[in-house]
C-alpha positions in Angstrom: -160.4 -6.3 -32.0 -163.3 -3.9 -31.1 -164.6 -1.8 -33.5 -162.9 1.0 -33.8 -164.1 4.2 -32.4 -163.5 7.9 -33.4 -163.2 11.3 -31.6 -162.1 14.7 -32.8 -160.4 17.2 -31.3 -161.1 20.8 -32.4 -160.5 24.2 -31.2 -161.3 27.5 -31.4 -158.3 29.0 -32.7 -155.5 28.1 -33.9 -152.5 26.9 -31.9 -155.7 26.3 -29.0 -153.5 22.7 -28.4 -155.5 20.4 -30.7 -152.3 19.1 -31.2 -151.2 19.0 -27.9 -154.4 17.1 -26.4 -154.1 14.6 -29.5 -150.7 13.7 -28.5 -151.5 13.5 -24.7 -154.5 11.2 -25.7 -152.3 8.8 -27.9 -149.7 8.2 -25.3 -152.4 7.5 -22.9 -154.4 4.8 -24.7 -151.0 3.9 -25.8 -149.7 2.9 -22.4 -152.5 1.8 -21.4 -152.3 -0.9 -24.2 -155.0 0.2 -27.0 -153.8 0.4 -30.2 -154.7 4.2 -31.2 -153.8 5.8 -34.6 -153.6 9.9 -35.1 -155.6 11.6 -37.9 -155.2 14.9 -39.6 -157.8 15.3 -42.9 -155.9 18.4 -43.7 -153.2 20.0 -42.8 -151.6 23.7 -43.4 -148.2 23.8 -42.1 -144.6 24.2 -43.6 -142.8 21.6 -41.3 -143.5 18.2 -42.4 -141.8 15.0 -42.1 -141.5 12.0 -44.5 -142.9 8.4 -44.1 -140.7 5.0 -44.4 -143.5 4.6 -47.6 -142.0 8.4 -49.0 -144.5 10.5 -48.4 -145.1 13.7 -47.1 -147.3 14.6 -44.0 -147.4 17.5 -41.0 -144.5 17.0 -38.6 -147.8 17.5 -35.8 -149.3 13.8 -37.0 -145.4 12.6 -36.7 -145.2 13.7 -33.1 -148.4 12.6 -32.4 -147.9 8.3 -34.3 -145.0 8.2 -32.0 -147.4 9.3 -28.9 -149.4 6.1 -30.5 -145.6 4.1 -30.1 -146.3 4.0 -34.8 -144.3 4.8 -37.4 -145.7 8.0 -39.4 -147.6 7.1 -42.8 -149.4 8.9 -45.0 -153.0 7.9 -43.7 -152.3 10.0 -40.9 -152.7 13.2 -42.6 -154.4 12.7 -46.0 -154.2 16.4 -47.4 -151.0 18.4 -46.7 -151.0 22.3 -47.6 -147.9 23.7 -47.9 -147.9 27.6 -48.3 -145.8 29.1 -50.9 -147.3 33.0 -51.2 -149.8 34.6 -48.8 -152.4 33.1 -51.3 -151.6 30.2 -53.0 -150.0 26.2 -51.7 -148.6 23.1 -52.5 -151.4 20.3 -52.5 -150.5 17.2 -51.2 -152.6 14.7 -51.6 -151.8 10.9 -49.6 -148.0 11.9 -49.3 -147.3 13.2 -52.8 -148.0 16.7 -54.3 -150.8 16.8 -56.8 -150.7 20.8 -57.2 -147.8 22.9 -57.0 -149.4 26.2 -57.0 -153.0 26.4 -56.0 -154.7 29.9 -55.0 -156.6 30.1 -52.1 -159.9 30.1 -54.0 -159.2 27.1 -56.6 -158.2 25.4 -53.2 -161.8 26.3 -51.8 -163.5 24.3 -55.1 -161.2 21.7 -55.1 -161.7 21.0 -51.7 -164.5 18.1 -52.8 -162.4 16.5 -54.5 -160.0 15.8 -51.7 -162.6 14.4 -49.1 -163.0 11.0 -51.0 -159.2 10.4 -50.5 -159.9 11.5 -47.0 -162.4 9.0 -45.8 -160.6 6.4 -47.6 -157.4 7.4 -45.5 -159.8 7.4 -42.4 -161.4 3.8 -43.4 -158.0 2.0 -43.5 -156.4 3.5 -40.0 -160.4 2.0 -38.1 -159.7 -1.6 -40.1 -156.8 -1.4 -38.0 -156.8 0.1 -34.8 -159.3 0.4 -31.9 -158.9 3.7 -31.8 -158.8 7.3 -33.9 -158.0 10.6 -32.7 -158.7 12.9 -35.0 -156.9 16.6 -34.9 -159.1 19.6 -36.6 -157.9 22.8 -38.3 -157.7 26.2 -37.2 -161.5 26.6 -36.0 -164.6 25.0 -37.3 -166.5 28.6 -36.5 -164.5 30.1 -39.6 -167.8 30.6 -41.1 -166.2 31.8 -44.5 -164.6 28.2 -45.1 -168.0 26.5 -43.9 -168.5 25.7 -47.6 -167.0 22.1 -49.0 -165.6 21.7 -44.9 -163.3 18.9 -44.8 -161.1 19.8 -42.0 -163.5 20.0 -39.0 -167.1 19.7 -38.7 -167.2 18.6 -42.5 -165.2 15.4 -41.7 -166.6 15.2 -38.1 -170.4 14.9 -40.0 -168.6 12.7 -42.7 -167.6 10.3 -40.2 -170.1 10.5 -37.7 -167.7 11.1 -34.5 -168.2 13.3 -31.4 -166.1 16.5 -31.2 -164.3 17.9 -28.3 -163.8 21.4 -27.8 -160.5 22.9 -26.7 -159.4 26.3 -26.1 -155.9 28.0 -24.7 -156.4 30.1 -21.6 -153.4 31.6 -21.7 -154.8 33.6 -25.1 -157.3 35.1 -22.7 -161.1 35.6 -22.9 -161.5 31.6 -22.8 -165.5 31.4 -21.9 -166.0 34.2 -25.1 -163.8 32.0 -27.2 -165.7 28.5 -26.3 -169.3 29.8 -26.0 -168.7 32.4 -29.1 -167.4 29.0 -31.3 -170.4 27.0 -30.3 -172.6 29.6 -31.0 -171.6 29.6 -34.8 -172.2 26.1 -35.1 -174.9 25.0 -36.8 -177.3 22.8 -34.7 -176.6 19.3 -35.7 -172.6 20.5 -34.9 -173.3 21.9 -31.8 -175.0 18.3 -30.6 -172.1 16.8 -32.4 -169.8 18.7 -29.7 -169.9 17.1 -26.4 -167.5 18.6 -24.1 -165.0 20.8 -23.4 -161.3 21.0 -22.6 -159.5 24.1 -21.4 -155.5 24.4 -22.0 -152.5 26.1 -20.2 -154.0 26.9 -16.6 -151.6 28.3 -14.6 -153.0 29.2 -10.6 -155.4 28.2 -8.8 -157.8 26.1 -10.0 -160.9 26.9 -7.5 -160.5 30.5 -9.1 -161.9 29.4 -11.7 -164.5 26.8 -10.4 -167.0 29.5 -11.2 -166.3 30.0 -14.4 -166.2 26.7 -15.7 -169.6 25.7 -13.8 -171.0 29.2 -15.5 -170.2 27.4 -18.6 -171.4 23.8 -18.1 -174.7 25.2 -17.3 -175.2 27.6 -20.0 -174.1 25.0 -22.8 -175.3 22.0 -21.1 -171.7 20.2 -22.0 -169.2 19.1 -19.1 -165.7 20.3 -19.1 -163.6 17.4 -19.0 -160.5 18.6 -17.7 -158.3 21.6 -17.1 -154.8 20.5 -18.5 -152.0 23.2 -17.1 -148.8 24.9 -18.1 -146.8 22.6 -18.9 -143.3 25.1 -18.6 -140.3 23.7 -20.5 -142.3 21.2 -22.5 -141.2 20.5 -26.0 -143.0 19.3 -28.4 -142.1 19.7 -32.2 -144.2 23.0 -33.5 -146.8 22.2 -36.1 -146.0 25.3 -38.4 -144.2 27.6 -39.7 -142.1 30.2 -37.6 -143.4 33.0 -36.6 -142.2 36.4 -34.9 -143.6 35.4 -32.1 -141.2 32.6 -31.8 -138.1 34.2 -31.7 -137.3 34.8 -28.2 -133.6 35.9 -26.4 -131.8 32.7 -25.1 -129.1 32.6 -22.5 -125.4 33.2 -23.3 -123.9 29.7 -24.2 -120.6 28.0 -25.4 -121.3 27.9 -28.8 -123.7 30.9 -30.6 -125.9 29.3 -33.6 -127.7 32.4 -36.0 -130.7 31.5 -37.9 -132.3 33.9 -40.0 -136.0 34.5 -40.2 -137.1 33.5 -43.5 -140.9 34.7 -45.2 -141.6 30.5 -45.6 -138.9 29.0 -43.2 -140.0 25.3 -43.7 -138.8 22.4 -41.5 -137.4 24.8 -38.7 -137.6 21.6 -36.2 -134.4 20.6 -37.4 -132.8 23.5 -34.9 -135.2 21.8 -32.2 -132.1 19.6 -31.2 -129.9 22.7 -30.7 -132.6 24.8 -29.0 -132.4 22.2 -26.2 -128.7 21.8 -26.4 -127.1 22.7 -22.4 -124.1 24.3 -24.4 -125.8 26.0 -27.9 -127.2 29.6 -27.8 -129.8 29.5 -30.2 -131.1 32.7 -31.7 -133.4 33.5 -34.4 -132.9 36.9 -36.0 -135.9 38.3 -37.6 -136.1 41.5 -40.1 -134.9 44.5 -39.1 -133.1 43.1 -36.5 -129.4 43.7 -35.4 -127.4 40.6 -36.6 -125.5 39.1 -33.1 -121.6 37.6 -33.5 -122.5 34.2 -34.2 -119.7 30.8 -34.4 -122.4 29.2 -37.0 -124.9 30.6 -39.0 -127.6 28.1 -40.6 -129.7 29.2 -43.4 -133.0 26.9 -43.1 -135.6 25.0 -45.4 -137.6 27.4 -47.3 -140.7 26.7 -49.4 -140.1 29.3 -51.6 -136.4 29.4 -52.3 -136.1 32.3 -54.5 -138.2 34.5 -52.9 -136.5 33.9 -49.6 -133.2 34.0 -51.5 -134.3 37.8 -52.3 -135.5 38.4 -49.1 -132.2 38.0 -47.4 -130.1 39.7 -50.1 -132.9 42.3 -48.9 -132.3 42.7 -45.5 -128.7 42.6 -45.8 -127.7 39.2 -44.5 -125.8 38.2 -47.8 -123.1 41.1 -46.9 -123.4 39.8 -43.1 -122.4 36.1 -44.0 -119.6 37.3 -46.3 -118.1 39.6 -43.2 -118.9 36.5 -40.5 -116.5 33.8 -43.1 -113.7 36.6 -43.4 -113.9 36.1 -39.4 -113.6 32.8 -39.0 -117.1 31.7 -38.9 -118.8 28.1 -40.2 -121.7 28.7 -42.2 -124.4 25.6 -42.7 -127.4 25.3 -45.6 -130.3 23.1 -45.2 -132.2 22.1 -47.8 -133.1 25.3 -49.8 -130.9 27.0 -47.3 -128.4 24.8 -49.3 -129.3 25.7 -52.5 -129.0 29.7 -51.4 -125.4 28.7 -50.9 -124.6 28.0 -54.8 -124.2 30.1 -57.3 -127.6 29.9 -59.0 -131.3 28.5 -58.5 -132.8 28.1 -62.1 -137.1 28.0 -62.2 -137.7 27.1 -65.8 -140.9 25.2 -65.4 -142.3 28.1 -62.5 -142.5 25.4 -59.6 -142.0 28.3 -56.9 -143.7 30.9 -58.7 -142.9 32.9 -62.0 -140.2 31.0 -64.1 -137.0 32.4 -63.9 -133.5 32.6 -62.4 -131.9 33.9 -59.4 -128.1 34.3 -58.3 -127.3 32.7 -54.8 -124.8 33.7 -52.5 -121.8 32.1 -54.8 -120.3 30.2 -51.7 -120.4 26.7 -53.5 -119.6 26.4 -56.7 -122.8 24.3 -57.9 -126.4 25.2 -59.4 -129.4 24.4 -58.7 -132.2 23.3 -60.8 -136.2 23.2 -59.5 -137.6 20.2 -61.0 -141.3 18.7 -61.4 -140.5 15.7 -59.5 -140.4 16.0 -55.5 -138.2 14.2 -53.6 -139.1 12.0 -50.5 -137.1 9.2 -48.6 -135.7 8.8 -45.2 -132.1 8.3 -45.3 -129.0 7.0 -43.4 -125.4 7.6 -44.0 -121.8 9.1 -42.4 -120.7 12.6 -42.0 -117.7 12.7 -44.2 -115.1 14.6 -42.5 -116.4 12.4 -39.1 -117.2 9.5 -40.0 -120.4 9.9 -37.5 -123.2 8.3 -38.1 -126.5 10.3 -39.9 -130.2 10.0 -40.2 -132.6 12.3 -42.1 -134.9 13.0 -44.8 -135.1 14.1 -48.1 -138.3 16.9 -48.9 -136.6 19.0 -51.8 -137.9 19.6 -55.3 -134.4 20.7 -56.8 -131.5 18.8 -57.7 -127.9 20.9 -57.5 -125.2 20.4 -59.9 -121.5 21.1 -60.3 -118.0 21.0 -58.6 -118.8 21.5 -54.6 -120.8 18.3 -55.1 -117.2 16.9 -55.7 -116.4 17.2 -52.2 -119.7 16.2 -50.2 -120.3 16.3 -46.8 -122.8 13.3 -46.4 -121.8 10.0 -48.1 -125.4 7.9 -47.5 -126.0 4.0 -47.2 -126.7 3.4 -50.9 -123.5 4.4 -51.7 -124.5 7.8 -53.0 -123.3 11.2 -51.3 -125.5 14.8 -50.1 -124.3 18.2 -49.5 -121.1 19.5 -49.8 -117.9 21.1 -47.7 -116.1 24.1 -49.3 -112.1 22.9 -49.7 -111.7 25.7 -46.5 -114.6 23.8 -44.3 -116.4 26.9 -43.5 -118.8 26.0 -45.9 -121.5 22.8 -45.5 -124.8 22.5 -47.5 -126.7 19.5 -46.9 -129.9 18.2 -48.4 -130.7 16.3 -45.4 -133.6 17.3 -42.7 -133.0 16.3 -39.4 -129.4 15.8 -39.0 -129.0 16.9 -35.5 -131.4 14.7 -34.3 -128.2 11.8 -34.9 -126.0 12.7 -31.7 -122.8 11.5 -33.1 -123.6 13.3 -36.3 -124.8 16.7 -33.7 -121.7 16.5 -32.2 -119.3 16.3 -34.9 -121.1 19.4 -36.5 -120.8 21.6 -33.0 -117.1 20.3 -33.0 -116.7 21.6 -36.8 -118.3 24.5 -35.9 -115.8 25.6 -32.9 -117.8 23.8 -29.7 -115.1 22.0 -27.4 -116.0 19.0 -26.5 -120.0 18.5 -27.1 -122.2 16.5 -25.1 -125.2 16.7 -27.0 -128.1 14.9 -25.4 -130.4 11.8 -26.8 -133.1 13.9 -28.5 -135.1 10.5 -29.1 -135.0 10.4 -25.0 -136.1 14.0 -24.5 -138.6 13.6 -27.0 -140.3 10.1 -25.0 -139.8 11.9 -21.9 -142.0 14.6 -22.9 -144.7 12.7 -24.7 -144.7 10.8 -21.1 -144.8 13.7 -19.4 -147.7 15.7 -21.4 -149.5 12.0 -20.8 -149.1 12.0 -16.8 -150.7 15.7 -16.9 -153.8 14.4 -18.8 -154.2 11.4 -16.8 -154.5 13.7 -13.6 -156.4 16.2 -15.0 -158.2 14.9 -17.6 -161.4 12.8 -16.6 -159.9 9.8 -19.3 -163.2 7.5 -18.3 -165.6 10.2 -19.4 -163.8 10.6 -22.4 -163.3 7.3 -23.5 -167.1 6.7 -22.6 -167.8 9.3 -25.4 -165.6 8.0 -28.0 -168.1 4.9 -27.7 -171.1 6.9 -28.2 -171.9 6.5 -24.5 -172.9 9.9 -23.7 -175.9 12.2 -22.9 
């Protein structure tokens, strides 16, 4: 094998397609045969995914390994933050939390301490691939978090490797945002950065010839490709939700409600439904008017209580009580499952002050934040169905008490998940990614009221997209250039 070679991909804001570009360069090196490995040093995002080892890492480096045709593992994203206040995160450190609250400024000192497990994460992914691409954070010109850097040009100087530069036209003002963020670099970084990529053209491309040879001459780096709009492409969201994302859909068969939650985590598990020909998908978010729905699902949250309050707040509590009394199917995920029972008890203060909450009283069960986090992948049968289900486990609680009697999942080691109220308008499950199954997706639609679902093979959509980001970068990408810089062959 060659030595293996590493380039980073950074951008000048966030969401600027860092991720994007990673994954279109993984399938491509992928098919065309190099073994190529995705790398995250750290990560800020509340939708994660769990490795067959049981960690935890962003769900972006999961996309991105099977772009690489891998299996996710925790290399591939050393350092996990997951936000639980505006301030303050879980630390995860090589899959498994080491902090469960962490302000913002202990983070910032603590930050050293993390690089060592990052370079050792680094090290093991080049002894065995040819290839690392490397995905930065946010923007390395944040010049308040230059300090103790270990996300972008901090790692990038660590580990000696060229930087490429990406930016989202479709934000607007893309030659302020490109030159403005190589201005802030500091001189050995701005020779470190080598070239450019701009993201989401849509038009004519000899529009803006000009511009982009206005910018290779006054930075003296090339622009190695314009990737376009890419409309319809799917491709699992790195973060949280935001308002931002919740958008009107058209009128379908079946109507699925999701409320907006303050720290919605794991909101890719609706992915599946979003892209469902006969599901009608809508987000509500606060202050909005709450639609007829057939099922509502109450989502992952990283901060159970506080969400818990949040929707008492805004009214939904009374809203799901008035939906059952018509009829309707109501589904908890993971802390959304927990908001079904009747309490959610915080002796030790994992989610914040210690303390107690009441839930929604649908299940007759309580839960209990513990210490100990739990991560597996799983396999098992829907009970009422018999359909087959895969998912993981990310949860920190562990729910007692009659519901739990009657469960909705029984899994492959003979234990069982979740529960069905004795009516079956009530399902709690502790398993992520249960739609993704499509015998498992379609007995749920066909418990919820759908006739006769065809839900599509979301493993298919999912390679067809990957492949389809990868076309777009082979013909607009210069790939020889690029591949010539990973190697150190540039000017």
């Amino acid at each position: 094998m060659n030595p293996c070679k590493t380039l980073m991909v950074q951008g000048t804001t966030s969401d600027a397609g860092k991720s994007t570009l990673v994954a279109a360069l993984c399938r491509v090196l992928y098919r065309r045969g190099f073994s190529v490995a995705p790398f995250k040093p750290q990560n800020m995002a509340l939708n994660s995914a769990v490795t067959a080892e049981g960690g935890e890492i962003g769900r972006a480096q999961a996309v991105q390994a099977q772009a690489a045709g891998l299996a996710p593992h925790t290399d591939m994203n050393p350092v996990l933050l997951k936000p639980n206040t505006d301030t303050g995160c879980q630390v995860i450190v090589h899959g498994q939390p080491t902090q469960n609250n962490m302000e913002a400024w202990g983070y910032h000192e603590y930050k050293p301490r993390v690089m060592p497990a990052i370079l050792e994460s680094h090290q093991r992914l080049c002894d065995q691939y040819e290839y690392i691409l490397v995905e930065g954070a946010g923007s390395p010109a944040e010049i308040n978090l230059r300090d103790n850097d270990v996300a972008n040009m901090g790692f990038a100087e660590a580990a000696d490797c060229p930087v490429l530069l990406v930016a989202d036209i479709d934000k607007g003002g893309v030659f302020a945002h490109l030159v403005g963020t190589l201005d802030l670099l500091s001189t050995t970084e701005k020779n470190r950065t080598v070239g450019f990529v701009i993201n989401k053209f849509r038009g004519d491309l000899s529009i803006l010839k000009p511009g982009l040879d206005w910018l290779e001459a006054h930075t003296g780096k090339p622009v190695l490709g314009v990737l376009p709009y890419l409309p319809g492409l799917h491709l699992e969201a790195e973060d949280s939700l935001t308002n931002s994302d919740i958008k009107p859909t058209i009128e379908k068969p079946l109507r699925v409600v999701i409320p907006w939650l303050q720290r919605t985590s794991n909101h890719t598990d609706l992915d599946p439904l979003a892209l469902h020909p006969q599901v009608e998908v809508i987000w509500v978010g606060p202050n909005k008017a709450i639609p007829p729905a057939d099922l509502i699902v109450i989502p992952g949250s990283k901060s159970v209580r506080s969400d818990l309050a949040y929707l008492q707040q805004s009214g939904w509590a009374e809203h799901i009580k008035q939906h059952l009394r018509y009829g309707g199917k109501i589904l908890g995920i993971c802390g959304g499952f927990q908001m079904l029972g009747q309490h959610i008890h915080d002796p030790k203060g994992i989610e914040g002050a210690p303390g107690s909450s009441q839930g929604l009283g649908l299940l007759a069960m309580d839960t209990t934040l513990e210490q100990e986090k739990q991560l597996r992948l799983v396999n098992g049968t829907l009970t009422f169905d018999c359909a087959s289900v895969q998912g993981y486990e990310i949860h920190m609680g562990i729910s007692r008490g009659p519901a739990l009697d009657r469960p909705l999942v029984t899994l492959d080691d003979t234990t069982i998940d979740g529960a069905l109220s004795n009516d079956r308008q009530v399902a709690g499950t502790y398993l992520h990614g249960l739609f993704e199954s499509q015998p498992a997706c379609n007995a749920l639609l066909a418990w919820a009221g759908l006739t006769k679902p065809d839900t599509p093979d979301y493993q298919a959509l999912r390679e067809a997209d990957l492949n389809r980001l990868a076309d777009a970068a082979e013909e607009h990408l210069d790939i020889t250039k690029i591949l010539d810089i990973a190697h150190g062959r540039h000017s």
